[in-house]
N, C-alpha and C positions, 0 to 999 in steps of 0.2 A: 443363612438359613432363614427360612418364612414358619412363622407360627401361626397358629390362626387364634383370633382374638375378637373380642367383646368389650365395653366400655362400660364402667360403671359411675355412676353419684356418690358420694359419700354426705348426707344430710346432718348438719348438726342444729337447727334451725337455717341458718344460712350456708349456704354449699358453699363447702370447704376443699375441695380435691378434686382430680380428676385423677382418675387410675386407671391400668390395664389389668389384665388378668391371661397365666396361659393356660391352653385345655393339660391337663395332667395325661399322665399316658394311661392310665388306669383307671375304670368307671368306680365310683366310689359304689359298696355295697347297699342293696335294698335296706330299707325298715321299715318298722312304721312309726310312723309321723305322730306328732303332737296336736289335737286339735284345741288350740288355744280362745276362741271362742266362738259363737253362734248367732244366727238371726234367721228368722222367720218370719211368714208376711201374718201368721195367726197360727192359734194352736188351741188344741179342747184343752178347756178347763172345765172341770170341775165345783161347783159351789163351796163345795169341802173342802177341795184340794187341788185348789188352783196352778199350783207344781203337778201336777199329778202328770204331764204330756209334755212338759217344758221342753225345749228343742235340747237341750245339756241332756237331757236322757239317753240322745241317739248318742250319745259317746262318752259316757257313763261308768262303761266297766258292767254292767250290769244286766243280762241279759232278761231280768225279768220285770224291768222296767223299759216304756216305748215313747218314743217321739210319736204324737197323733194330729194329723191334719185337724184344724177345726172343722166340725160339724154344718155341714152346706157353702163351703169356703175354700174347695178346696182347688177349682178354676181357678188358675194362673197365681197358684201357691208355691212357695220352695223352701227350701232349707240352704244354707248355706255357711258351710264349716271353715273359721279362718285359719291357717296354719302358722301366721307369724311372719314367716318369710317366703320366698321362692324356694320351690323345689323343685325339681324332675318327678312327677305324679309316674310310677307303673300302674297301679291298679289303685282299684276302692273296691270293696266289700261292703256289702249292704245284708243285713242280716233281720228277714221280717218280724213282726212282732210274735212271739209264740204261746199265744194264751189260745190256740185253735181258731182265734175270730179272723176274717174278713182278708186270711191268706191273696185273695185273687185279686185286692187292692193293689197290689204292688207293681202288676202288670203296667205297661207305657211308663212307669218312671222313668227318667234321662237324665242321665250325668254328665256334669261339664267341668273341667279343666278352666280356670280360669286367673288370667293375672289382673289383679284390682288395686287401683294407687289412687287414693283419696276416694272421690264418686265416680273414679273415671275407669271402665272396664278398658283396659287395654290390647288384652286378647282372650280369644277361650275357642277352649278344643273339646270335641267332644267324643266323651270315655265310652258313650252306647245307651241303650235303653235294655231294658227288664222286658221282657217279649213273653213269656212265662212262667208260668209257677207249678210248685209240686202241690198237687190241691190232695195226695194220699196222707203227709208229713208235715199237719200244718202246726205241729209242735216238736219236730228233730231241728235244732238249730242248725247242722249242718246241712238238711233238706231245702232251710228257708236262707240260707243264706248262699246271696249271688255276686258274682264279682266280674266286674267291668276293666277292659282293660284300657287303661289310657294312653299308652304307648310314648313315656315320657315327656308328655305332655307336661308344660314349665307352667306353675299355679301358684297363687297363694291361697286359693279359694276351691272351695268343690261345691257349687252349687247343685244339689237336688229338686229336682222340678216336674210340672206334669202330673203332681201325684194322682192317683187313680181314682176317682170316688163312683160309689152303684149308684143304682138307680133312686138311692134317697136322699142322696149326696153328701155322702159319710165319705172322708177321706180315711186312708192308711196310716197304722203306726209303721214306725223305724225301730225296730229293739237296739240295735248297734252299725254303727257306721267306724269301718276301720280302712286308714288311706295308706297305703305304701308309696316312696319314695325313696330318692335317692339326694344326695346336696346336690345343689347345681353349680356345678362343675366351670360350666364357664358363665362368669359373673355378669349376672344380666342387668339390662336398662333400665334404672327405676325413675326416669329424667328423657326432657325434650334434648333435641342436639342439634347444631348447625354442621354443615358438612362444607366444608371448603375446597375449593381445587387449590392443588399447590405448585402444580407446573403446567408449561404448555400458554397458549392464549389466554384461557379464562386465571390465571393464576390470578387469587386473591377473591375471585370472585363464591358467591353461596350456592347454592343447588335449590331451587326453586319451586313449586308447584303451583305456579300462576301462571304460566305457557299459555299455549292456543289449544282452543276444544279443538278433541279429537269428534267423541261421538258423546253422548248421554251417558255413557257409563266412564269415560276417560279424558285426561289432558296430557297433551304433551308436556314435558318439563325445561329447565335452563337452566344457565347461572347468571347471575347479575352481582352489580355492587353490594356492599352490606344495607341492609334494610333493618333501619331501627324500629317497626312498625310491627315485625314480624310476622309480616303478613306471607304466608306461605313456604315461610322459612325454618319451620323446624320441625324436625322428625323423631321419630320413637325407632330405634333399634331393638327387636328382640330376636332369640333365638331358640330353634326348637328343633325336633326333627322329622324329617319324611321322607320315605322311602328309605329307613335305615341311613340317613345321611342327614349331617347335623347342617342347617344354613339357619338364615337370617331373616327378618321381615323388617321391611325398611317402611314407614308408614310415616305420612306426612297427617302431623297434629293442629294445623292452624291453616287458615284461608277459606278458600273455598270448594279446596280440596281436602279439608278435614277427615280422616279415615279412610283414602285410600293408599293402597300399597301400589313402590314403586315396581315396575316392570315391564319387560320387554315385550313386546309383539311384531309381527313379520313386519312393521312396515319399513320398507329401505329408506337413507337419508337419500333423497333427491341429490343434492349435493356431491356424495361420494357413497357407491352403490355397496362396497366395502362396510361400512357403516350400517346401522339400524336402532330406530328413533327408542329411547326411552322415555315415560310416560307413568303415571298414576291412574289406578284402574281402582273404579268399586269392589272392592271387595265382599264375599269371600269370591275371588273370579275362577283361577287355577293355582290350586295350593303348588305346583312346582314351577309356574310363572314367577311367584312371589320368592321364589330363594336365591341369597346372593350367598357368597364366601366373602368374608373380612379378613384379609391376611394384613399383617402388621408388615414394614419392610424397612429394612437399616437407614430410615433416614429422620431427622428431627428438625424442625422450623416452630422457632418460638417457644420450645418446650413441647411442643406435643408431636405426636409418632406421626406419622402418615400410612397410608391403610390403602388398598389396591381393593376397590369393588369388582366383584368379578361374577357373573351369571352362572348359578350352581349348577343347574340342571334344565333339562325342556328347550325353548326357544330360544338360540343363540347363544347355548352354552360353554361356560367357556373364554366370552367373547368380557372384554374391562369396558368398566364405563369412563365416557371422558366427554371432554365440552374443547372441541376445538374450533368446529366452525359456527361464525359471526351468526346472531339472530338477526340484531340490529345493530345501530351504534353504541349501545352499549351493556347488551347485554350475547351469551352464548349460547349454541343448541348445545342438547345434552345427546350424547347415543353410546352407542356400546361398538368393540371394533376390539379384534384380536391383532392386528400390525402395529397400531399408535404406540408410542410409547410414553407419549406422558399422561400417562393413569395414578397419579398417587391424590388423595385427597386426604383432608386431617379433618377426624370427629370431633366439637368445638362442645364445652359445656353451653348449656344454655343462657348462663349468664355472661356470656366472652362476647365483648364491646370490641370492634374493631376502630379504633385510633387511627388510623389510613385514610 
């Protein structure tokens, strides 16, 4: 039996585990979320009362206090609410400030989905913009309050941005910001990874994104020996969904390929016409280019699982990736192929020193 799987970190200071995780057969139920704490690029204060807009207002409890952009500041201003850990984001709720003022501020707000590990944004999706307001109800809480939906969108963060400011350059308050969610079900990447092949020619060998330029926006990919340098050697697995189907995004974090996702495009391996070339593309390119399935499958080397990359959806779906034919002497091309059969490779923490 194949299960579909995810890899997680376990952080004690020093990384202590590597684990799996299986999807449960049951979506765990909506809530709402805890916002555990806040930042802003600036906020009006007051002489008096310098709390008086503090960004903790937008979520509060309290509808009769507001989060307020500062006063001529509010160009490339945000909010941004942190939740603790990952979740599955449904919706956010934004509920304007209800003192009657400056309703129409709220307009062009945008909300984003975001996962955030130290200063490093690793992904973000985005929930929508605020296109309107009820300018008849600009004190029924339930008139000003609008809700964005993020479509499970995996965050720790909900970044508010854009805020709207008139012609004096007053920005908008927030009376309350409320984020639903769900756990995240399958335990996502809070860590770099190495990816190994483990059968076939390239066995032993890493998956690479130092290859040959494609175009300005892409590189071919490979595998080669272990590289202590890790230079183009490690990747972020995370996972999300689209088109109601849960995949993966496989994104290479070091080189010179930093930030792009791995994936397919038509081109054929010259070599064997069967085949077609895998590569690292700038992203964001085509959200359903970027999805693989991760199935785990009955085998173990060294302690750790081995795992079948397979193309979810779009171009050459379907279709396992593998590294069979020769680059050079010594390293392999990487491509995708529905007949091969040695597809397994093993997701490596980032700390795994190969001794070979």
């Amino acid at each position: 039996m194949v299960y579909q799987h995810t890899i997680f970190f376990v952080h004690l200071n020093l990384l202590v585990g590597f684990l799996t995780g299986v999807v449960l057969a049951e979506e765990a139920e909506e809530t709402k979320l805890t916002i555990t704490d806040s930042e802003a690029k600036s906020w009006y204060k007051d002489e008096t009362e310098p709390n008086q807009c503090r960004p903790s207002n937008a979520y509060d409890g309290n509808y009769d206090t507001f989060y307020s952009v500062k006063d001529g500041d509010s160009e490339n201003n945000y909010l941004k609410l942190y939740l603790g850990m990952v979740y599955e984001i449904t919706r956010v709720e934004i509920t304007n400030r209800l003192d009657g003022c400056c309703a129409q501020r709220i307009v062009d707000t945008v909300v984003e989905a975001q996962v955030e590990i130290g200063e490093t944004i690793r992904a973000t999706d985005d929930c929508g913009t605020i296109t309107e307001y009820d300018s008849e109800n600009t004190k029924d809480q339930v008139a000003q309050t609008y809700e964005l939906n993020c479509q499970g969108a995996l965050a720790n963060v909900i970044r508010i941005s854009d805020l709207s400011q008139d012609y004096w350059g007053l920005g908008h308050g927030i009376s309350e910001v409320k984020i639903y969610g769900r756990e995240n079900i399958l335990l996502f990447p809070l860590d770099s990874y190495r990816i190994r092949k483990v059968d076939g020619p390239a066995s032993g060998f890493f998956l690479t994104c130092t290859s040959d330029k494609r175009n300005n926006n892409s590189y071919y990919v490979h595998t080669q020996p272990f590289n202590m340098d890790d230079g183009g050697e490690l990747w972020v697995i995370s996972n999300k969904m689209f088109k109601n189907q849960r995949c993966y995004n496989i994104m290479a974090t070091t080189g010179v390929n930093e930030g792009r996702m791995l994936v397919v495009h038509s081109d054929p391996q010259p070599k064997d016409t069967e085949m077609f070339r895998a590569l690292v593309h700038k992203a964001n390119h085509r959200l359903d280019d970027e999805c693989w399935t991760i199935e785990e499958v009955p085998d173990a080397q060294g302690g750790y699982s081995s795992y079948r990359l397979t193309k979810t959806m779009s171009r050459r779906a379907g279709k396992h990736l593998i590294s069979d034919l020769e680059r050079d002497d010594t390293t392999f091309l990487v491509d995708v192929s529905s007949v091969r059969t040695d597809v397994l490779w093993q997701i490596l923490p980032k700390s795994y020193v190969d001794y070979g």
